[in-house]
C-alpha positions as CSV (number, residue, x, y, z in Angstrom):
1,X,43.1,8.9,41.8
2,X,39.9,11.0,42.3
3,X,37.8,11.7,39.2
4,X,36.3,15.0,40.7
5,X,33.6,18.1,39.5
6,X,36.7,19.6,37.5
7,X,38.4,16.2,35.9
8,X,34.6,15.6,35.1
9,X,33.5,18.9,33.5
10,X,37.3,18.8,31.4
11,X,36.5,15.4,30.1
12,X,33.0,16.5,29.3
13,X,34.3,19.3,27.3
14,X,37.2,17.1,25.4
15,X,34.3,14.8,24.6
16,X,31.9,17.5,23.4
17,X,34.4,19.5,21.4
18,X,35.8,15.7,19.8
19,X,32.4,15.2,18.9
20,X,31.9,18.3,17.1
21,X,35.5,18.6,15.0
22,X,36.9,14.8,15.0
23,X,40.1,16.4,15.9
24,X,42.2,15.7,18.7
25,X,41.7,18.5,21.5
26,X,44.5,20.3,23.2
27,X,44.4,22.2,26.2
28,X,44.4,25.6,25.1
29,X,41.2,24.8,23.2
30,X,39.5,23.5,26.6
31,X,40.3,26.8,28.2
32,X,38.7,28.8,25.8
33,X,35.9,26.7,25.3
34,X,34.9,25.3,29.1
35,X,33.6,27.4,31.7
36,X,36.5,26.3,34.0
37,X,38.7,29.7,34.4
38,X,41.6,27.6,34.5
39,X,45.0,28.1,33.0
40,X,45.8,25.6,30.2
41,X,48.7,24.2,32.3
42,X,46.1,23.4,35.3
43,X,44.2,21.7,32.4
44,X,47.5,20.2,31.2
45,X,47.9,18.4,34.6
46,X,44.2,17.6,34.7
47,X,44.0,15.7,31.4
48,X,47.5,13.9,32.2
49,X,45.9,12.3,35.0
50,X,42.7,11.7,33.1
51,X,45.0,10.1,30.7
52,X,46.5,7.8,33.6
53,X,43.2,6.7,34.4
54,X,42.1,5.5,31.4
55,X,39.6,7.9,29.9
56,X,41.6,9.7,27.1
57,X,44.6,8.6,25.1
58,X,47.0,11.2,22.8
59,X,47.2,9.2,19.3
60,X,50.4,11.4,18.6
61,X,53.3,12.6,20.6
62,X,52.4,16.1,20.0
63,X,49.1,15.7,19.6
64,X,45.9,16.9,21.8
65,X,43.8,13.6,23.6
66,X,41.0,12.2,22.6
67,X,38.4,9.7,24.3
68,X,38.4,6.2,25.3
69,X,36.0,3.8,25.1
70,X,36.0,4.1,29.0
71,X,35.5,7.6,28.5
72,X,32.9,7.6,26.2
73,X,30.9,5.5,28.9
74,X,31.3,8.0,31.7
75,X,30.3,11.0,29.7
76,X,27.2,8.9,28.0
77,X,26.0,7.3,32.0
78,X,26.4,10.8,33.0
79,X,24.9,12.6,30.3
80,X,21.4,10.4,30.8
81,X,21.6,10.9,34.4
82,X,20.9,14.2,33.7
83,X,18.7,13.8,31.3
84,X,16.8,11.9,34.1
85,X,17.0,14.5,37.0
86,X,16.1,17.1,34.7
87,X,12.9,15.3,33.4
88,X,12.1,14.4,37.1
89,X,13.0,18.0,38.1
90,X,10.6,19.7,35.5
91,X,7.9,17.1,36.3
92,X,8.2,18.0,40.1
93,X,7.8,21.9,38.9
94,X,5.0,21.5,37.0
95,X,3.5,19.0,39.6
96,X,3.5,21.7,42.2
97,X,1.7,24.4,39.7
98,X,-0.9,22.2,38.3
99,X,-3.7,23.2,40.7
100,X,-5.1,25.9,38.4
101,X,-4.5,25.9,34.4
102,X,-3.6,29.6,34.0
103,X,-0.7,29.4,36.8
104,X,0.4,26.3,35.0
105,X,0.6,27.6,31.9
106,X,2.3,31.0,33.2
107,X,5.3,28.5,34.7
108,X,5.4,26.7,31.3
109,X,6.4,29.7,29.5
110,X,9.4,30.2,32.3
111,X,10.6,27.0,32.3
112,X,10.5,26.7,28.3
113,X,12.3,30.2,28.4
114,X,15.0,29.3,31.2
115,X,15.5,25.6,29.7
116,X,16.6,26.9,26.2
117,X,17.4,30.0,26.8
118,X,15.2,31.9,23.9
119,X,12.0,33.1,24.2
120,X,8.5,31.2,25.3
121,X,4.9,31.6,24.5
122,X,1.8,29.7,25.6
123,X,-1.7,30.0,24.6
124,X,-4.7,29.6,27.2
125,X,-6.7,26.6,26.1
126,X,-9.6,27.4,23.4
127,X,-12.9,25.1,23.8
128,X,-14.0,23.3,20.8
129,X,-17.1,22.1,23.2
130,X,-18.0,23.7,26.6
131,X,-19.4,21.4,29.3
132,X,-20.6,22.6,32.6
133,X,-18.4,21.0,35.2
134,X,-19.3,23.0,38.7
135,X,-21.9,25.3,39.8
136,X,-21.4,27.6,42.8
137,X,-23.6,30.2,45.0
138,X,-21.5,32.1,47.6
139,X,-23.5,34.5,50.0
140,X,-22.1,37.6,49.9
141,X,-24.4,39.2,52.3
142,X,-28.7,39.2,51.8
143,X,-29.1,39.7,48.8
144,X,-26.1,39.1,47.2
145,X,-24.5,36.0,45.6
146,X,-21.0,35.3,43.9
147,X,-21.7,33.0,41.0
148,X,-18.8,31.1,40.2
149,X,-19.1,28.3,36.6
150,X,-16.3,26.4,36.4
151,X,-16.2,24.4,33.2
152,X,-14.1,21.3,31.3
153,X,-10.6,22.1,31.8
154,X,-10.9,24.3,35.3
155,X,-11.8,27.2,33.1
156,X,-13.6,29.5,35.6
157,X,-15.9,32.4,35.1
158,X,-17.8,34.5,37.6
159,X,-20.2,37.4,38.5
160,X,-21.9,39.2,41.3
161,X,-25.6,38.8,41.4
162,X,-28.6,40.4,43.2
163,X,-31.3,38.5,44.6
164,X,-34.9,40.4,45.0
165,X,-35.3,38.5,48.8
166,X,-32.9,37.6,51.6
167,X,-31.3,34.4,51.2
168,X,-30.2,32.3,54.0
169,X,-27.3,29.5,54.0
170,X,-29.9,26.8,53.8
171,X,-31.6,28.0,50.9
172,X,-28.0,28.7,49.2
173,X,-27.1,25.2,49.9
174,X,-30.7,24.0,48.3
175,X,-30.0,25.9,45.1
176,X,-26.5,24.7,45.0
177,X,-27.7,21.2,44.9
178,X,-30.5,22.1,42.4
179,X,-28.0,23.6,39.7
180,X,-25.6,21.1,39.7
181,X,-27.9,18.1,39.9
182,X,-29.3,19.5,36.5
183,X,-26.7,21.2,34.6
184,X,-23.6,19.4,35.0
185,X,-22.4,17.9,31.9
186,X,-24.5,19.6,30.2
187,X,-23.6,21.9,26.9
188,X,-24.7,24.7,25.6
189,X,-27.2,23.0,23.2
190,X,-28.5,20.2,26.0
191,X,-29.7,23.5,28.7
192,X,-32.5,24.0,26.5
193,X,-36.1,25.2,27.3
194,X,-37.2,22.2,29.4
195,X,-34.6,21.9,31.6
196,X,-34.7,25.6,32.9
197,X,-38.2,25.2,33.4
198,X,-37.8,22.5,35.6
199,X,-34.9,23.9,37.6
200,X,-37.4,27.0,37.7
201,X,-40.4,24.5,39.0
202,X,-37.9,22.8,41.5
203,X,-36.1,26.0,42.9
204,X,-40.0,27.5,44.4
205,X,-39.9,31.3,44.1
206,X,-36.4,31.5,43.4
207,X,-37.1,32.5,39.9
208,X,-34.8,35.7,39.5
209,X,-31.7,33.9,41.1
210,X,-32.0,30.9,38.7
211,X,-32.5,33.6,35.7
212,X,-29.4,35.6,37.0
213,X,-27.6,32.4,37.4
214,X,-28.7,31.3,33.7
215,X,-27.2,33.9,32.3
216,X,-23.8,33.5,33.8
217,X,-24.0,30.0,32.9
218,X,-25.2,31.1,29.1
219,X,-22.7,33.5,28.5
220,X,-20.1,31.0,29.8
221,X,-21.1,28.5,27.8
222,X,-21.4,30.6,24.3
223,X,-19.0,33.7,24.5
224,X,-15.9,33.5,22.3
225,X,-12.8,32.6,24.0
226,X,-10.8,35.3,25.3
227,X,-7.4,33.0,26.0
228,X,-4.5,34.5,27.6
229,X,-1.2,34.1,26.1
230,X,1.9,33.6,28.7
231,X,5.2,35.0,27.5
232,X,8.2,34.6,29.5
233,X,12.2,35.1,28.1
234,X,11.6,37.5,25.3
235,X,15.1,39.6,26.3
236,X,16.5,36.5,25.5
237,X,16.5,37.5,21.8
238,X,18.6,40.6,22.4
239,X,21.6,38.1,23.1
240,X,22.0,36.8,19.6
241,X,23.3,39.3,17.7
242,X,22.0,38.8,14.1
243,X,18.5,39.8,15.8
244,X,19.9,42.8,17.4
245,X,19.4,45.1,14.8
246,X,17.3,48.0,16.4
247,X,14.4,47.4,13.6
248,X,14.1,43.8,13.6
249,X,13.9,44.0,17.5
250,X,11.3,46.2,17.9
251,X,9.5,44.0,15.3
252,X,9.8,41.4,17.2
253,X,9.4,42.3,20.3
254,X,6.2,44.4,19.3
255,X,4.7,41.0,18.1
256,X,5.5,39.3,21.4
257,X,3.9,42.4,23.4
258,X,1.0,42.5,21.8
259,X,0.3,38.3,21.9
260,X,-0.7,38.0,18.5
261,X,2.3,36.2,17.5
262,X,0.9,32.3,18.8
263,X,-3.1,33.1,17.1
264,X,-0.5,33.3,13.8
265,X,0.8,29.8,14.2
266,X,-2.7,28.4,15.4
267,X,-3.9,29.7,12.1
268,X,-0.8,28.6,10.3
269,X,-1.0,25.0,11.3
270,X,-4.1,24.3,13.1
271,X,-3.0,20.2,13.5
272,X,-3.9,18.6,16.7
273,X,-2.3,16.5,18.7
274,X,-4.4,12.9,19.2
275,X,-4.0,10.2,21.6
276,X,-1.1,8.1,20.0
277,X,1.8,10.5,21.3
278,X,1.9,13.2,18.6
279,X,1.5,17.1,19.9
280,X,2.2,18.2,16.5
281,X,5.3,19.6,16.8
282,X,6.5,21.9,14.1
283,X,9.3,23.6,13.1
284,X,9.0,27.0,11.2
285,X,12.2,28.6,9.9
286,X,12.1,32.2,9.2
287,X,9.7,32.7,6.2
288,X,8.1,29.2,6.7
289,X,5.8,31.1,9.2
290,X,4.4,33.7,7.0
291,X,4.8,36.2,9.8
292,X,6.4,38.7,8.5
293,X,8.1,39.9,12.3
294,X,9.8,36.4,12.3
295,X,11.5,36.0,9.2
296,X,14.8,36.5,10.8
297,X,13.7,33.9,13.6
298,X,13.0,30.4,13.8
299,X,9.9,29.0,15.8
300,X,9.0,25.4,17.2
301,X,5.6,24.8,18.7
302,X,3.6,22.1,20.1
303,X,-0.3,21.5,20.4
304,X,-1.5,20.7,24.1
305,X,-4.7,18.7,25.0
306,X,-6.2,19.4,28.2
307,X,-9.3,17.1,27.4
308,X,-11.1,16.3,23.9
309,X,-12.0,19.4,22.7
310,X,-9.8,21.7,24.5
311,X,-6.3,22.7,23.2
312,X,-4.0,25.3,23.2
313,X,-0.2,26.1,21.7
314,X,2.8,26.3,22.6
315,X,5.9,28.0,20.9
316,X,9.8,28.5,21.4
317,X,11.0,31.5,19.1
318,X,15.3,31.8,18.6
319,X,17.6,32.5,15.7
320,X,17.7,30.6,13.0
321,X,20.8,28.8,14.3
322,X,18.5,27.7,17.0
323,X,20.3,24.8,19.0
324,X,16.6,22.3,16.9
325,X,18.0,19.4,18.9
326,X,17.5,20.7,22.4
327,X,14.3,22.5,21.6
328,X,12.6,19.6,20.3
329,X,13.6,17.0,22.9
330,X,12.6,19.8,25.8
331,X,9.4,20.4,24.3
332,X,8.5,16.7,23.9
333,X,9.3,15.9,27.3
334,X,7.4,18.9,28.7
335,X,4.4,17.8,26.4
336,X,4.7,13.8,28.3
337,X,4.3,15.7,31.5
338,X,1.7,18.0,30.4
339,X,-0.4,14.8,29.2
340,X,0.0,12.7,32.7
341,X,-0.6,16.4,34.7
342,X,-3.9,17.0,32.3
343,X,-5.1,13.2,32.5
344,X,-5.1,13.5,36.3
345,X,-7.3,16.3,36.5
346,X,-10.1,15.2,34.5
């Protein structure tokens, strides 16, 4: 006898709902409870041969079935062969999105929101320390340049600058070399006086272009971060109905819309994750956060590390009957991930 999709996904179900009463389970409570669309006498049938093969038993005449040993082992071989395909099939996912930090993070928040079915937030990255990873000088035309900085962590910023002469390719490639031979790695406090005055000395009568450049690189280096936040799943909220309640909605939603909610927690808990494993993961129910909008809610977030000195948050916000299991395990598997995807771009 063939244990096929439907056998499996009943047997699933008597295991799941056994789990959760320690009562024998009859078919009328599969039907109600499985996503089969099956009439309890098709499910009668099902779990007589189910029975005949070894996976449940009925302890009493008129009682429902409940597992076998046998049984137990399908469901738990089947179960972690999940678990592994859906570990491998997030890591391909974020894999294919980890060329640029932003659209990594944006795909975070979707998967986080699609995987547990509440709502997702992710903070950009904030820098503790700024280093100078890549200068580039892109001709527009004569006497204009694209300046492009891109710092630790594939943070890039950018500006149009004028030049006061014509610039050719050769001399573009010249001051390419120039700027990052002597700033990379450096910090704000290590591009001091000296050093622009030998870039100056070296570039010969390319003064305003290094000065334009410096500035791009200063303000860069020194401005205050202006991190995005990604939000994905937020509708997800209207489906519980204890959170439905027109007033505590807007609330809510209002505080998602306007990205303040994930500053709150980084003020909240400001922990860090470190290299021994732990991304700080915390778990907020409703007036544990002191947010005021999410006192009906329950959130769990997680610190990321990009590289030393750069880190950012991540949060999962539900009811407080929040399914803690699930969220925690998903997070903590997207945060191995997140570490092997960062550690390979540094």
């Amino acid at each position: 006898m063939e244990l096929d999709e439907r056998k499996l996904k009943i047997l699933q179900a008597i295991i799941r709902t056994y789990l959760e009463t320690g009562e024998p389970v009859g078919s009328r409570t599969i039907s109600k409870y499985s996503d089969l669309n099956i009439s309890s006498a098709t499910i009668r049938n099902e779990m007589s041969d189910l029975e005949d093969m070894g996976y449940i038993i009925q302890p009493h005449t008129s009682a429902g079935r409940i597992p076998t040993d046998k049984g137990y082992r399908l469901y738990v071989d089947t179960m972690m062969d999940d678990k592994v395909q859906e570990v491998q099939d997030m890591k391909d996912q974020l894999e294919e999105k980890a060329g640029r930090i932003d659209t990594l993070l944006k795909h975070v928040s979707k998967l986080l929101a699609t995987s547990t079915n509440y709502a997702a937030m992710v903070s950009g990255p904030r820098y503790r320390s700024k280093k100078i990873k890549f200068i580039q000088l892109s001709e527009v035309d004569e006497k204009h340049l694209l300046t492009i900085v891109v710092l630790d962590g594939n943070v890039v910023k950018n500006k149009m600058i004028k030049s006061d002469e014509a610039l050719d390719t050769e001399s573009v490639a010249k001051l390419n070399f120039l700027l990052n031979t002597a700033l990379n790695g450096l910090d704000v406090g290590e591009v001091n006086i000296a050093v622009i005055q030998k870039i100056k000395e070296q570039a010969k009568g390319h003064s305003n272009v290094i000065d334009a450049v410096l500035e791009v690189v200063g303000n860069a280096l020194t401005q205050d971060d202006d991190y995005e936040v990604y939000t994905s799943g937020t509708t997800n909220i209207l489906k519980y109905p204890e959170l439905a309640d027109k007033e505590k909605i807007t609330d809510i939603l209002d505080t998602f819309e306007d990205k303040r909610l994930i500053s709150e927690f980084e003020e909240v808990n400001p922990t860090i994750d470190t290299d021994d494993g732990n991304h700080a993961i915390q778990v907020y129910i409703g007036g544990e956060s002191q947010v005021d909008s999410m006192k009906d809610c329950s959130m769990v977030t997680a610190t990321y590390k990009i590289h030393e000195g750069a880190y950012g948050k991540i949060g999962i916000v539900g009811p407080k009957r929040m399914d803690y299991d699930k969220v925690v395990a998903t997070l903590e598997k997207l945060m191995d991930e997140l570490d092997d995807i960062f550690k390979d771009s540094n």
